[in-house]
C-alpha positions as a Python dict, from the first residue, in 0.01 Angstrom:
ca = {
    (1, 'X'): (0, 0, 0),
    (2, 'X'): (331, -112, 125),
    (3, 'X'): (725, -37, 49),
    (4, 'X'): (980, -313, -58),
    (5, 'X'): (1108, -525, 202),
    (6, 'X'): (1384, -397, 415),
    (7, 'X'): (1571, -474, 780),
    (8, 'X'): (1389, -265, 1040),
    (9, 'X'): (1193, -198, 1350),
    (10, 'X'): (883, -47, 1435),
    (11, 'X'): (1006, 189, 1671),
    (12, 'X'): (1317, 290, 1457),
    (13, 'X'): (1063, 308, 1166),
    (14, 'X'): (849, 581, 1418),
    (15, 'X'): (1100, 752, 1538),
    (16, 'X'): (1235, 821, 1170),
    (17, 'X'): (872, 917, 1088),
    (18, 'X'): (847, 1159, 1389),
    (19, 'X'): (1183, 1316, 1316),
    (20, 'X'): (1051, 1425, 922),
    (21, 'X'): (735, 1586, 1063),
    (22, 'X'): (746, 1645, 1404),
    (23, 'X'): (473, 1834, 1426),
    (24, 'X'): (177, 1608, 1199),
    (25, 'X'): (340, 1237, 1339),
    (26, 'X'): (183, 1107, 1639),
    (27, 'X'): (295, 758, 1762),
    (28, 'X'): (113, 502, 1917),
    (29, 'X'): (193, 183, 2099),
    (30, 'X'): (-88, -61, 2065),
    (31, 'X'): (-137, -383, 2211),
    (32, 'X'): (92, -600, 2259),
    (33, 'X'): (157, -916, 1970),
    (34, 'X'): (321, -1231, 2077),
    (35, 'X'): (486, -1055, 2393),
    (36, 'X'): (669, -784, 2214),
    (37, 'X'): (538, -436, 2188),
    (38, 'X'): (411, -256, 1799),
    (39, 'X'): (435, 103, 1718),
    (40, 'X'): (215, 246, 1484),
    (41, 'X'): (286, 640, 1371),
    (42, 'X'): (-41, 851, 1223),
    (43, 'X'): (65, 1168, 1038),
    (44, 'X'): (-263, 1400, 1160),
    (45, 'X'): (-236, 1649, 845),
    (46, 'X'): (-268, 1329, 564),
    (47, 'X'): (-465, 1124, 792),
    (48, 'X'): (-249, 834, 715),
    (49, 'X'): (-157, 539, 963),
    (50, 'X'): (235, 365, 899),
    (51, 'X'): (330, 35, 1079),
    (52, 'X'): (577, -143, 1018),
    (53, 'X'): (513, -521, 925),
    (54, 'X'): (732, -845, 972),
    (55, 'X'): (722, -1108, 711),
    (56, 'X'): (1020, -1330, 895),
    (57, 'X'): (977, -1595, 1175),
    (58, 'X'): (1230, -1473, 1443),
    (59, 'X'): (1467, -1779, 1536),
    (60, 'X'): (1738, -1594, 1695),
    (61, 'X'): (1782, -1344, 1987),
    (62, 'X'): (1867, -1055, 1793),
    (63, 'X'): (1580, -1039, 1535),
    (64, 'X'): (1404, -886, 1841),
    (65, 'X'): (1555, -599, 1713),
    (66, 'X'): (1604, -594, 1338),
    (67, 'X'): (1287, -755, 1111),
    (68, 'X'): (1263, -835, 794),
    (69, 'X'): (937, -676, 690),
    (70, 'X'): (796, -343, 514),
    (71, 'X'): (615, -49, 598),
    (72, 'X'): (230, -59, 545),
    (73, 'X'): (-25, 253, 485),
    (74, 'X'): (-362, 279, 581),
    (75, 'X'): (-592, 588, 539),
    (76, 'X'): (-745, 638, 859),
    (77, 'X'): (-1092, 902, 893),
}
């Protein structure tokens, strides 16, 4: 499943995550894509994985900090 497209990051879009429930959001970094780090955040309680996805092909210097993209959900086991 995945939310309409919006400006973002993936470590804003953690961080925001984290902040609504603290204590059930875990984040992640995992490896590294194109030579830029990814954050993922799991809530433990719903067993549900976020990440934020990019959908725009960066051509400037500061869209290494503000994508064009969505969030995706995955139900993890």
């Amino acid at each position: 499943m995945k939310t309409k497209y919006f400006y973002s990051n993936c470590l804003f879009e953690a961080i925001k995550g984290k902040l609504k429930d603290w204590k059930n959001v875990e984040v992640k970094k995992v490896r590294s894509m194109d030579n830029m780090v990814h954050f993922v955040w799991i809530n433990k309680k719903e067993k549900i994985q976020y990440d934020f996805a990019q959908v725009q092909i960066i051509k400037h210097w500061f869209q290494y900090i503000r994508f064009y993209g969505y969030i995706r959900k995955k139900k993890i086991k």
